[in-house]
VEXKOLPA-847620 format. One record per atom (N, C-alpha, C): x, y, z. Coordinates in nm, 2 decimals, padded with zeros to 4 digits. Atoms other than C-alpha are relative to their C-alpha. Example, Ala and Ser with C-alpha at 12.3 -4.5 7.8 and 13.67 -1.06 7.14 Angstrom:
REM VEXKOLPA-847620
pt x 00.09 y -00.12 z 00.00
pt x 01.23 y -00.45 z 00.78
pt x 00.09 y 00.12 z 00.00
pt x -00.09 y -00.11 z 00.00
pt x 01.37 y -00.11 z 00.71
pt x -00.08 y 00.11 z 00.08
***
This chain:
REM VEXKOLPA-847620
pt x 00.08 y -00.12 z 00.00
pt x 00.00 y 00.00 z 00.00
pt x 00.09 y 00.12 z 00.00
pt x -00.13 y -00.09 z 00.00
pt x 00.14 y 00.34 z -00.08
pt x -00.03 y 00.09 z 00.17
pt x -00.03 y -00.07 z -00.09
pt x 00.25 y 00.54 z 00.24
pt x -00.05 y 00.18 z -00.06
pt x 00.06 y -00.12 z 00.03
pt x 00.04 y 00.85 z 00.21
pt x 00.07 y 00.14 z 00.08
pt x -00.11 y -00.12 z -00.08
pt x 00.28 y 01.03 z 00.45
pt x 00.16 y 00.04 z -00.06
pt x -00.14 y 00.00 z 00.06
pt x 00.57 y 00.97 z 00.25
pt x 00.02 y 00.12 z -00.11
pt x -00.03 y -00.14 z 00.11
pt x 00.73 y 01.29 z 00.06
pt x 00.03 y -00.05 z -00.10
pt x 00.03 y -00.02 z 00.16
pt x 00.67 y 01.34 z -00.33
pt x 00.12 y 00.01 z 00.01
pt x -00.12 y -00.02 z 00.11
pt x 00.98 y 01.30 z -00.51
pt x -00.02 y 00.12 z -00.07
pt x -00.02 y -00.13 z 00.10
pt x 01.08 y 01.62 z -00.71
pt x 00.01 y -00.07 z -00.09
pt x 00.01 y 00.04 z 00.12
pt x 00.96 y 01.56 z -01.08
pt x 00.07 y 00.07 z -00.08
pt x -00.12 y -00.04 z 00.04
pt x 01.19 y 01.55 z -01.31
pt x -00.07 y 00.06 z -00.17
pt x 00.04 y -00.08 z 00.09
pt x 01.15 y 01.74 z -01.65
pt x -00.08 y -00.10 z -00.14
pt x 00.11 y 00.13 z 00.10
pt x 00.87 y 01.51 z -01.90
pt x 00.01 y 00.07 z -00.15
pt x -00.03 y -00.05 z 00.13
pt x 00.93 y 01.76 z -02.22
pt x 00.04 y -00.11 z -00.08
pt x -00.05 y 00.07 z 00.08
pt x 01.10 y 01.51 z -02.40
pt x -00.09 y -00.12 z -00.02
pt x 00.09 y 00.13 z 00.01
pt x 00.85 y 01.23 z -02.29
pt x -00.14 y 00.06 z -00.11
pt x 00.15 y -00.05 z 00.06
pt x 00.56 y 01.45 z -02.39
pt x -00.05 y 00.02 z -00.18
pt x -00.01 y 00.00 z 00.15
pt x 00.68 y 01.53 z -02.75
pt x 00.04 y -00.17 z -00.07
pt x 00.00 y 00.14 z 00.01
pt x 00.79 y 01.11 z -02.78
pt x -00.13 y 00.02 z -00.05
pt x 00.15 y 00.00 z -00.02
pt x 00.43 y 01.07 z -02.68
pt x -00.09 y 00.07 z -00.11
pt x 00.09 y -00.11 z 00.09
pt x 00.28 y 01.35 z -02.94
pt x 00.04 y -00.04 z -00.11
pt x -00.05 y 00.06 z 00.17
pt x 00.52 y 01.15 z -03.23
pt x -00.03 y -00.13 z -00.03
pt x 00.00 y 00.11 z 00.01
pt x 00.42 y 00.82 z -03.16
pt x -00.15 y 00.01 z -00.08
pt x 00.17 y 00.01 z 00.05
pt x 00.04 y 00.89 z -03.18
pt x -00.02 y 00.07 z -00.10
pt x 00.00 y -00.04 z 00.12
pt x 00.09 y 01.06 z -03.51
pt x -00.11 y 00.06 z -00.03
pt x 00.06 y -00.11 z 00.02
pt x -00.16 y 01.33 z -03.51
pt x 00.05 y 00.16 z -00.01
pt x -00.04 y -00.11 z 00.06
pt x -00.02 y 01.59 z -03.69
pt x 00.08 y 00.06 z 00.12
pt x -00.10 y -00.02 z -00.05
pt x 00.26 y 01.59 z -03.48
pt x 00.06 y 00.18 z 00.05
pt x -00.08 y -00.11 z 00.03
pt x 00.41 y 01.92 z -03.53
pt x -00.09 y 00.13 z 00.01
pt x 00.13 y -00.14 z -00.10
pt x 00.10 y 02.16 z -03.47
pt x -00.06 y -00.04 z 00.12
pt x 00.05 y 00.01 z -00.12
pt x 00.00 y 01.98 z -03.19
pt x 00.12 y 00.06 z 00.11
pt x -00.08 y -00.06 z -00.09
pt x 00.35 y 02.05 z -03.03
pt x -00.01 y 00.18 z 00.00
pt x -00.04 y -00.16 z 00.02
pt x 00.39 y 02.44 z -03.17
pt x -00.12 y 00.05 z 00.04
pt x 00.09 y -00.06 z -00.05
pt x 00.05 y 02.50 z -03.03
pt x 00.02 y -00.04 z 00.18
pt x -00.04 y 00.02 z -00.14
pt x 00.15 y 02.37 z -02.69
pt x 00.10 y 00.10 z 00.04
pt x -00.16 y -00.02 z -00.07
pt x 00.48 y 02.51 z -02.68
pt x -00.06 y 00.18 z 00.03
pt x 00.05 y -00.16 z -00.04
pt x 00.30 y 02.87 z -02.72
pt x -00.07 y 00.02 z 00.18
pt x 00.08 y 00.00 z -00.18
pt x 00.07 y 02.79 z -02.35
pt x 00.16 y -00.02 z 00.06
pt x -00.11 y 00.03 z -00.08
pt x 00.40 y 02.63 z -02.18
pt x 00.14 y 00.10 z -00.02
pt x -00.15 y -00.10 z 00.00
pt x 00.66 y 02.89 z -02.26
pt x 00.08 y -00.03 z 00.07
pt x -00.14 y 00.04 z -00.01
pt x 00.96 y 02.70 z -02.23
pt x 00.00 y -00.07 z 00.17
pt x 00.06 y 00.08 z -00.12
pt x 00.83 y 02.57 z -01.87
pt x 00.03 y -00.13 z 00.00
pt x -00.05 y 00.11 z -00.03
pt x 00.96 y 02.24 z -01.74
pt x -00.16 y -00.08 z 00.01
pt x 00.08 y 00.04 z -00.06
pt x 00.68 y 01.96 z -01.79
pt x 00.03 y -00.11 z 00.09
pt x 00.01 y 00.08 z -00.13
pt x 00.62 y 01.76 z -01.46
pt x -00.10 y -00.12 z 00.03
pt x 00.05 y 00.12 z 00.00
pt x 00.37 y 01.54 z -01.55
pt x -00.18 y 00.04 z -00.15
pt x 00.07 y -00.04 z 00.15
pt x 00.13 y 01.50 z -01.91
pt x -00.09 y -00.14 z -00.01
pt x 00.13 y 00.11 z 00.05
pt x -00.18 y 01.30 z -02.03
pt x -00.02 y 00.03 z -00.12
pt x 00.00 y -00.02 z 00.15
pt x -00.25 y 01.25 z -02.37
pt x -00.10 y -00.12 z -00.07
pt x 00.10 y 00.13 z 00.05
pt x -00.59 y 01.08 z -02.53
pt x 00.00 y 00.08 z -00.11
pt x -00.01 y 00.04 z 00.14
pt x -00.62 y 01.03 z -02.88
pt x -00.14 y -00.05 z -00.02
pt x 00.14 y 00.05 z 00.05
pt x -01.00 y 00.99 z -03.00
pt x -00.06 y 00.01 z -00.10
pt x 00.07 y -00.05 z 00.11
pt x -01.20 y 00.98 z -03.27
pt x -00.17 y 00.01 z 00.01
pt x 00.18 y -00.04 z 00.03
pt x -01.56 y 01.17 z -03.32
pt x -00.04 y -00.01 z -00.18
pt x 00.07 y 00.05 z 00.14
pt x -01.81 y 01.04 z -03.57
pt x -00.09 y 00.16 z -00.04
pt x 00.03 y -00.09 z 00.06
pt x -01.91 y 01.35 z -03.83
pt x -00.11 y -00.08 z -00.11
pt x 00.05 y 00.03 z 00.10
pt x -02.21 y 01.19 z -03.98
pt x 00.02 y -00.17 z -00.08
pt x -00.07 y 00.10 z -00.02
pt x -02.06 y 00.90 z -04.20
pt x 00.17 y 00.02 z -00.02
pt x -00.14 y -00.04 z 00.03
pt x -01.69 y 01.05 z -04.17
pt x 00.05 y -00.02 z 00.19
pt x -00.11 y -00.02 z -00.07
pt x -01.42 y 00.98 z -03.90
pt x 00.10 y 00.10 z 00.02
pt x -00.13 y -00.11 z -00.10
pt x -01.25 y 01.29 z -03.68
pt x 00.04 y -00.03 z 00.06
pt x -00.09 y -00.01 z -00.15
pt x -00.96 y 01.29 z -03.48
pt x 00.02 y 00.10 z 00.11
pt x -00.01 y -00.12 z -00.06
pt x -00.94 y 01.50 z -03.20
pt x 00.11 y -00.08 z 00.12
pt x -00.07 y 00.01 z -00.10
pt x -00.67 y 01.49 z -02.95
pt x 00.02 y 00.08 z 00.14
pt x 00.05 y -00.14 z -00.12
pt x -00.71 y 01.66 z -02.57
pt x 00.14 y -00.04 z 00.06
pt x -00.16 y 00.00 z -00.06
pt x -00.33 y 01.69 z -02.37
pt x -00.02 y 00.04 z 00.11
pt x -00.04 y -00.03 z -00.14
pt x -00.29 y 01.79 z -02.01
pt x 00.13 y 00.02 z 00.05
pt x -00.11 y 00.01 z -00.06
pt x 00.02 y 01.90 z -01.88
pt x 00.00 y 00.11 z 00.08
pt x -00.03 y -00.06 z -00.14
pt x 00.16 y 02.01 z -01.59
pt x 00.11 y 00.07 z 00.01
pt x -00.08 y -00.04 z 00.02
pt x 00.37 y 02.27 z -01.54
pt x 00.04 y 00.10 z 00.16
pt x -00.04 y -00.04 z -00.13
pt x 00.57 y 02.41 z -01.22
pt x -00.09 y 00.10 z 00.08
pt x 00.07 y -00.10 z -00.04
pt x 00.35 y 02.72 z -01.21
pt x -00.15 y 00.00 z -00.05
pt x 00.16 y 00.00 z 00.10
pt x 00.02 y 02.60 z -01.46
pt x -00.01 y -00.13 z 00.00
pt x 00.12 y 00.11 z 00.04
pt x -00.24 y 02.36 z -01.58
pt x 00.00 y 00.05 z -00.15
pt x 00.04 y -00.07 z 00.20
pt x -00.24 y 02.38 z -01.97
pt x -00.08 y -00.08 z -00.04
pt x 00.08 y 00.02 z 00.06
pt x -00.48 y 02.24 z -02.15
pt x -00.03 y -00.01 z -00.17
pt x -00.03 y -00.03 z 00.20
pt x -00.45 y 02.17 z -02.56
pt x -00.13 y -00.08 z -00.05
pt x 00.11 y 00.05 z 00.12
pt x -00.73 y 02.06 z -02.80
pt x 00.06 y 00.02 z -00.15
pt x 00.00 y -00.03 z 00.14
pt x -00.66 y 01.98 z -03.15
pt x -00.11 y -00.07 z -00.08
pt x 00.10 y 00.06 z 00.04
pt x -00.97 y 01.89 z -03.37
pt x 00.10 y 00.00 z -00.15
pt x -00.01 y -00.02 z 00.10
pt x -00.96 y 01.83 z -03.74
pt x -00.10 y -00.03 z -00.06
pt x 00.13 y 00.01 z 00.09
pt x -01.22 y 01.90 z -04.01
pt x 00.03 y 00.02 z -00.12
pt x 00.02 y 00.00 z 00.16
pt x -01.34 y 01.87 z -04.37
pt x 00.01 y 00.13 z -00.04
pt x -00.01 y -00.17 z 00.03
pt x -01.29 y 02.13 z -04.59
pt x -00.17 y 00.08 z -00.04
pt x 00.14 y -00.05 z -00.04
pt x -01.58 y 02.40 z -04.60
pt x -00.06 y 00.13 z -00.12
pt x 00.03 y -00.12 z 00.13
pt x -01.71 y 02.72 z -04.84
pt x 00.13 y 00.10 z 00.05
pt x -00.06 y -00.10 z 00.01
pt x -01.45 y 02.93 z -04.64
pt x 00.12 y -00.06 z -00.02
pt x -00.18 y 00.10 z 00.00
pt x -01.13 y 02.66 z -04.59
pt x 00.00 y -00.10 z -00.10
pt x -00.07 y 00.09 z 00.15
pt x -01.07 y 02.47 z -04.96
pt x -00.03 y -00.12 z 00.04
pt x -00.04 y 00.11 z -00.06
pt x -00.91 y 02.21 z -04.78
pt x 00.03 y -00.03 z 00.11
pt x 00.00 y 00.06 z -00.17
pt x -00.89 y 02.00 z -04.47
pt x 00.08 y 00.04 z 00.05
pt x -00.09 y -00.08 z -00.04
pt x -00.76 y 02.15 z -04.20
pt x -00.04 y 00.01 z 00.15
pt x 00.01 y 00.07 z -00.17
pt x -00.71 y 02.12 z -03.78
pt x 00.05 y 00.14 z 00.08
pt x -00.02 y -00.15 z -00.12
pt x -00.77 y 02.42 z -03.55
pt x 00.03 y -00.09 z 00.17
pt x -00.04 y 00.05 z -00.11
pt x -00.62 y 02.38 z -03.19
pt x 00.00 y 00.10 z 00.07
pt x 00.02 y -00.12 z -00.05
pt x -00.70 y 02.60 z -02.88
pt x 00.10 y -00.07 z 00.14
pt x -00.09 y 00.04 z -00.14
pt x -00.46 y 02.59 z -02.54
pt x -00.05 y 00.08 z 00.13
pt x 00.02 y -00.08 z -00.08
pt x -00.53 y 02.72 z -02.23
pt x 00.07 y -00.02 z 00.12
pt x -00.10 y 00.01 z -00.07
pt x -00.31 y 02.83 z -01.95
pt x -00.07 y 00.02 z 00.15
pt x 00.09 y -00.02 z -00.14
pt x -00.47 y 02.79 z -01.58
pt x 00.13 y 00.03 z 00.10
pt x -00.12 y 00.03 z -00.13
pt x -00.27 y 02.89 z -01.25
pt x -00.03 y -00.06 z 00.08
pt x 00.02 y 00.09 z -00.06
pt x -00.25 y 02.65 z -01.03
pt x -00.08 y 00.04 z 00.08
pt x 00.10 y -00.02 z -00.11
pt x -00.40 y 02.86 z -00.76
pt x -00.13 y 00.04 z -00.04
pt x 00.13 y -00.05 z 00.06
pt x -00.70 y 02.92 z -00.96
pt x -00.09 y -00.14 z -00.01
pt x 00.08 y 00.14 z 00.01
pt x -00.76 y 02.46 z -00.98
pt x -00.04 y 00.03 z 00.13
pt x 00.09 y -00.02 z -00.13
pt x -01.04 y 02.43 z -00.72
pt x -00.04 y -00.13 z -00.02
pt x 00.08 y 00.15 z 00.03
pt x -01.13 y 02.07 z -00.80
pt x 00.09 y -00.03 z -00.10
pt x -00.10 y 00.15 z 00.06
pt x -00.93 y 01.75 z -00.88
pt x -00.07 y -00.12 z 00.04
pt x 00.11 y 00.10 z -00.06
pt x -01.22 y 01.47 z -00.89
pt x 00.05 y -00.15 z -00.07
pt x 00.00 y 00.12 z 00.05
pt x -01.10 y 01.10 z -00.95
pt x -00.09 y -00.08 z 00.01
pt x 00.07 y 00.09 z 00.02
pt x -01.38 y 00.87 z -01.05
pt x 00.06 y -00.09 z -00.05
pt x -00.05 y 00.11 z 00.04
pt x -01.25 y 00.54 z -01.07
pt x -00.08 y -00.14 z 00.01
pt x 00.01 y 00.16 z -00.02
pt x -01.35 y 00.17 z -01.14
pt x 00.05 y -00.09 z 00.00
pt x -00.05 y 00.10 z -00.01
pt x -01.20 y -00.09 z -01.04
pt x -00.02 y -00.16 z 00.00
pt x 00.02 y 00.15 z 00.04
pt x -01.28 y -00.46 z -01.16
pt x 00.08 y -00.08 z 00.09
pt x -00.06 y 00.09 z -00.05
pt x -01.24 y -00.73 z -00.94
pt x 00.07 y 00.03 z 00.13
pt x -00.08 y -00.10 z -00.17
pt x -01.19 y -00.54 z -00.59
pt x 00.05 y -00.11 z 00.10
pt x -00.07 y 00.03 z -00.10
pt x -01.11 y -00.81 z -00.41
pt x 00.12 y -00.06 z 00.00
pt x -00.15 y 00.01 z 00.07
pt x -00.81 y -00.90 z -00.61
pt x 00.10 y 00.08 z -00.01
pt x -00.11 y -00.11 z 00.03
pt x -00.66 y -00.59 z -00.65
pt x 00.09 y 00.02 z 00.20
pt x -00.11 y -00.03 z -00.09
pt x -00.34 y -00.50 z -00.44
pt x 00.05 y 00.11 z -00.07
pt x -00.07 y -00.11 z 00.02
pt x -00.18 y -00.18 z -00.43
pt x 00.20 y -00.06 z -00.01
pt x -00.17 y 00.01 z -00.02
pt x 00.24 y -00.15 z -00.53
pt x 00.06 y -00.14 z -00.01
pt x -00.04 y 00.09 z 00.07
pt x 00.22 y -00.47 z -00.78
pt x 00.12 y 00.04 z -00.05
pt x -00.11 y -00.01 z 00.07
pt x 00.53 y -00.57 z -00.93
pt x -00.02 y 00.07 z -00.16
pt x 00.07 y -00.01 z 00.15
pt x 00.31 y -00.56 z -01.26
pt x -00.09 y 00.14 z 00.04
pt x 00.10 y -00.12 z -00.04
pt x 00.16 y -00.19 z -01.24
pt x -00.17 y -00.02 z -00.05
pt x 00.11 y 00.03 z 00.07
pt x -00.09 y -00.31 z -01.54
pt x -00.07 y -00.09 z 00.07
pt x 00.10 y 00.04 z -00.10
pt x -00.23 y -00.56 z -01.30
pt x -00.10 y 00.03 z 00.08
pt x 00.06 y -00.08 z -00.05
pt x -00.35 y -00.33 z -01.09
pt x -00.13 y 00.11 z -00.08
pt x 00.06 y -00.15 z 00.03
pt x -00.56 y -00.11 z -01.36
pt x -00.07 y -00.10 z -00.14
pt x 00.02 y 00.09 z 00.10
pt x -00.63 y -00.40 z -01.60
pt x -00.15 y 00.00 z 00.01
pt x 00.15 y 00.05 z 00.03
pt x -01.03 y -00.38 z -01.73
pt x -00.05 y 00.11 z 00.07
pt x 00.04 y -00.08 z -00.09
pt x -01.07 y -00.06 z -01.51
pt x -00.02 y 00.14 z -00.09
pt x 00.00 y -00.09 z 00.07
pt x -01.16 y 00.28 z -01.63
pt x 00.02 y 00.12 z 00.10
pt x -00.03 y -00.10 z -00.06
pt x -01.08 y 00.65 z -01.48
pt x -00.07 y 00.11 z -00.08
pt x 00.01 y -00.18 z 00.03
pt x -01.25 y 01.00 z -01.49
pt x 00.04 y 00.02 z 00.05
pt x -00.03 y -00.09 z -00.05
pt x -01.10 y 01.29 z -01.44
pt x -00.03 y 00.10 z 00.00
pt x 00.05 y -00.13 z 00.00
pt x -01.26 y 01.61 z -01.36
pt x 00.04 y 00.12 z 00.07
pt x -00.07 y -00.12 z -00.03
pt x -01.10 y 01.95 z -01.33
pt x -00.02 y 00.11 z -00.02
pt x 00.03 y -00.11 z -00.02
pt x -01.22 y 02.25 z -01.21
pt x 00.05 y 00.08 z 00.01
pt x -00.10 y -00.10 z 00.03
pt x -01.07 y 02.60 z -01.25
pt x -00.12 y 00.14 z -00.01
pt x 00.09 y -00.12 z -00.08
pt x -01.41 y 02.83 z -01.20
pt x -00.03 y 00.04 z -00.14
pt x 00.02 y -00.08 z 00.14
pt x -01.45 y 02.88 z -01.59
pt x -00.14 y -00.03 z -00.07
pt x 00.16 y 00.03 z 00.03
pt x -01.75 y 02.66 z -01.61
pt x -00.03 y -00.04 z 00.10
pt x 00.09 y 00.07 z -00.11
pt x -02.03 y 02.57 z -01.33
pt x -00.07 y -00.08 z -00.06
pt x 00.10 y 00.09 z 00.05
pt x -02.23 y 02.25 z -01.41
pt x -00.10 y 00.05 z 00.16
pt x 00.10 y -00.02 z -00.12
pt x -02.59 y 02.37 z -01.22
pt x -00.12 y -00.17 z -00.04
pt x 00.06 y 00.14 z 00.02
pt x -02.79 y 01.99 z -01.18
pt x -00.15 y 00.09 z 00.14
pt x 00.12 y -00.02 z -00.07
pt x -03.19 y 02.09 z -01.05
pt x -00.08 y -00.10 z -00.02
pt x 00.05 y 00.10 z -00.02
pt x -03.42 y 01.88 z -00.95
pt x -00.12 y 00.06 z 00.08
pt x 00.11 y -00.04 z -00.05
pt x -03.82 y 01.94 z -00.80
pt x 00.01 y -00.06 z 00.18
pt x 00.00 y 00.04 z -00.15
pt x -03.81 y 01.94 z -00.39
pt x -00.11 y -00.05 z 00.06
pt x 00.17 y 00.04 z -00.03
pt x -04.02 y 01.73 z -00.24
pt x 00.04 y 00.03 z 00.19
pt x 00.01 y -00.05 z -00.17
pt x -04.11 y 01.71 z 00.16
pt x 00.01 y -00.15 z 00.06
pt x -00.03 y 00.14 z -00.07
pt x -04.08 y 01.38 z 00.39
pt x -00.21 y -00.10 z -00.04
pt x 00.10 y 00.07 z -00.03
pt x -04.48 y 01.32 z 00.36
pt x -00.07 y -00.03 z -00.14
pt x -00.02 y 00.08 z 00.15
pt x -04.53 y 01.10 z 00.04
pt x -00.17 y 00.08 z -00.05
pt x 00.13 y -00.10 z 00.13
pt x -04.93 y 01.29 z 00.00
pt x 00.02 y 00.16 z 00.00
pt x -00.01 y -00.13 z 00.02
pt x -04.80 y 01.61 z -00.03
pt x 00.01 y 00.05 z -00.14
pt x 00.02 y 00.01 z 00.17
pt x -04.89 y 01.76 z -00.36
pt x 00.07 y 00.16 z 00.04
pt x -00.03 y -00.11 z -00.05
pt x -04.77 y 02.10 z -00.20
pt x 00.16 y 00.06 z -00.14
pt x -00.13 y -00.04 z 00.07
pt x -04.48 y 02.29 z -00.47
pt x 00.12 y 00.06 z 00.12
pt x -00.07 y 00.03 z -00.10
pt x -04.19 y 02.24 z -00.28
pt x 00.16 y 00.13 z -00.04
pt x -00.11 y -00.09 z 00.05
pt x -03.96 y 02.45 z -00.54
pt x 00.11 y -00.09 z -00.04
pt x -00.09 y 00.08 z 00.03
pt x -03.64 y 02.31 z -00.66
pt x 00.09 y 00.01 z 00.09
pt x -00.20 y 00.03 z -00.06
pt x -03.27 y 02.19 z -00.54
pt x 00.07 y -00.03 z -00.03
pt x -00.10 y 00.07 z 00.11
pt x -02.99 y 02.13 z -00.69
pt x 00.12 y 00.04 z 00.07
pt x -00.12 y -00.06 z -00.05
pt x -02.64 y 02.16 z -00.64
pt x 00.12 y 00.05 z -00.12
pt x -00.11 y -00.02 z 00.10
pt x -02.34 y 02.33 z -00.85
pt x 00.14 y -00.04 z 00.02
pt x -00.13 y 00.07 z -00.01
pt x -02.02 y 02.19 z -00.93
pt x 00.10 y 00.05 z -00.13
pt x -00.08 y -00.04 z 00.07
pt x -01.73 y 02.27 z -01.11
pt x 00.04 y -00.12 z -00.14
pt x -00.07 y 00.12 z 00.11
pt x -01.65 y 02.09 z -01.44
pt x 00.02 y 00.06 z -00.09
pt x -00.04 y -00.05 z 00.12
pt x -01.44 y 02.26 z -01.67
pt x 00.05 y -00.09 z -00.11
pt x -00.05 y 00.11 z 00.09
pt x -01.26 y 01.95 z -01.83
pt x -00.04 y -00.13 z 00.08
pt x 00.05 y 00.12 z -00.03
pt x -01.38 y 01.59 z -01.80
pt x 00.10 y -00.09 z -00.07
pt x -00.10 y 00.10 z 00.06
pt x -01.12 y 01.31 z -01.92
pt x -00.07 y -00.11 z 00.06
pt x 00.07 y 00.15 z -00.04
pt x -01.26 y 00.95 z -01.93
pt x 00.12 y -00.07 z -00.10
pt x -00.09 y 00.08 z 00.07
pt x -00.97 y 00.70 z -01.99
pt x -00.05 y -00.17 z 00.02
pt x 00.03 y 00.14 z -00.03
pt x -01.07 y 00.33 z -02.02
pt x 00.14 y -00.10 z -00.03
pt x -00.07 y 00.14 z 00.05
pt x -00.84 y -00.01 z -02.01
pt x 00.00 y -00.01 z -00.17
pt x 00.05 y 00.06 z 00.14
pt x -01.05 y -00.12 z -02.31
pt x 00.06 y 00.13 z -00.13
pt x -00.08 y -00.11 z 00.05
pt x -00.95 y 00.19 z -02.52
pt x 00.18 y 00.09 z 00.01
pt x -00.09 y -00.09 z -00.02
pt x -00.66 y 00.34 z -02.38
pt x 00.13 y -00.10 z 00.05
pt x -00.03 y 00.09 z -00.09
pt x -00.53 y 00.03 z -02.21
pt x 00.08 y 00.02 z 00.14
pt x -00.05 y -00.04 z -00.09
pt x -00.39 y -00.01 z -01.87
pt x 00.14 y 00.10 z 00.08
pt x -00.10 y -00.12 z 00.00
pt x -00.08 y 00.24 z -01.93
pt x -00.07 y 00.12 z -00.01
pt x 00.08 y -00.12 z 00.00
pt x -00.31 y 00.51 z -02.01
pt x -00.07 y 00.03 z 00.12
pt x 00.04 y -00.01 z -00.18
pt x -00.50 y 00.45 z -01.66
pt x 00.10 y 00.03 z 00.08
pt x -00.13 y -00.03 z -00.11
pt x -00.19 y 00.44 z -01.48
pt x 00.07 y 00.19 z 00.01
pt x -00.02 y -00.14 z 00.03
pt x -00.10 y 00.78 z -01.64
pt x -00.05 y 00.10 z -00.01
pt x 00.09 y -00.09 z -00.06
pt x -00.41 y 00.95 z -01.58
pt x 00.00 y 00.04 z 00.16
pt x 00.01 y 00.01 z -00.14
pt x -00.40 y 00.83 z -01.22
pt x 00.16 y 00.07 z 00.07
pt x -00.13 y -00.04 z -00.06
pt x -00.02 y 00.93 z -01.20
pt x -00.04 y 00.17 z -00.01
pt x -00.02 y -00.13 z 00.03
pt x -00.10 y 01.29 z -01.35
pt x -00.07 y 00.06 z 00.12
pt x 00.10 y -00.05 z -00.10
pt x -00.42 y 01.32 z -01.10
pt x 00.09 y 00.02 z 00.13
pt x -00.06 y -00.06 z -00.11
pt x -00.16 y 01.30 z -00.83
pt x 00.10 y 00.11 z 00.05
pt x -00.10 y -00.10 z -00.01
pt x 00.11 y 01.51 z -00.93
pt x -00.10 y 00.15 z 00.01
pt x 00.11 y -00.12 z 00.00
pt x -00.18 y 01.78 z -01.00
pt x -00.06 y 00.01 z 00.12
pt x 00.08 y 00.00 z -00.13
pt x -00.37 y 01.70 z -00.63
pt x 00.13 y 00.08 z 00.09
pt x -00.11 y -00.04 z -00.03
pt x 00.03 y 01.77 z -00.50
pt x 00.01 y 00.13 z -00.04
pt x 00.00 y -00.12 z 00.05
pt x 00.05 y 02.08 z -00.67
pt x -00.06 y 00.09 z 00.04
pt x 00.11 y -00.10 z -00.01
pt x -00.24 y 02.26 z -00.62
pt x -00.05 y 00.00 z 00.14
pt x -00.01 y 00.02 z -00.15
pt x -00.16 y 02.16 z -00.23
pt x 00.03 y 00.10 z 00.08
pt x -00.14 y -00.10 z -00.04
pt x 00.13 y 02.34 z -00.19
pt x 00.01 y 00.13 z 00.05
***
């Protein structure tokens, strides 16, 4: 089990991992970085997520790619889509937007996790993939840019009350949502959501 008391290791600089990572998955490699590298200004990364998805346009296949990194002083945030061509753009062509968050501004770091086969699992396997094997991970992160408001009709304790009770609801913060599955992403990808969630929960401690 991990020792929750035990001091974070100082993370060491992921830049090199992150652009690996941005050439392997071969989506337009080279604007996905030059649009990063503008949010990160030369900033040491400390820890990065990277899903790779495709949205259905009808009967046509888009790529879209969403990034997360972590940065000594920020939260960046990259989207790159790509679309058909249109009356105003000729030819196909892939807009990307970034955004730069300060750390003291994350207010919510929400791990939703499932875990298959609970009473099997052991924490600080030899095999990390064992641990994360068939399991899926959200991540939800807040930063005050968007409020999700959830309402609902209030009722009272006495089941014949026809009485208008008014509504209730509660708000919550959900700017970015990441859902990484086994089955898709496989259990490296879980591991590396779950790693990022902590370096980010560490951060935003501090």
């Amino acid at each position: 089990m991990r020792d929750l008391n035990a001091p974070v290791p100082e993370l060491t600089d992921a830049s090199a991992a992150l652009r690996e990572a941005i050439d392997r998955c071969g989506y337009y490699p080279d604007v996905v970085t030059d649009s990063l590298a503008i949010a990160i200004a030369n900033e040491p990364i400390r820890a990065f997520v990277l899903q790779h998805e495709p949205t259905f346009d009808r009967d046509e296949v888009r790529r879209h790619i969403t990034i997360l990194a972590l940065t000594p002083s920020r939260l960046i945030v990259g989207h790159t889509d790509e679309h058909a061509a249109d009356d105003l753009i000729r030819a196909p062509y892939a807009s990307t937007s970034t955004e730069a968050i300060p750390l003291n501004r994350v207010n919510a770091v929400v791990v939703n996790r499932v875990v298959p086969n609970p009473a099997g699992y052991a924490s600080g396997k030899a095999d990390p993939a064992s641990a994360t094997a068939g399991g899926e991970v959200v991540l939800t992160i807040g930063w005050g840019m968007v409020n999700r408001i959830d309402l609902e009709p209030a009722v009272c304790a006495d089941p014949n009350c026809e009485a208008d009770h008014g509504y209730t609801g509660s708000v919550a913060a959900d700017d970015i949502s990441l859902r990484i599955s086994a089955a898709a992403d496989g259990p490296a990808g879980i591991q590396q959501v779950l790693d990022f969630a902590a370096a980010l929960s560490f951060a935003t401690s501090r």
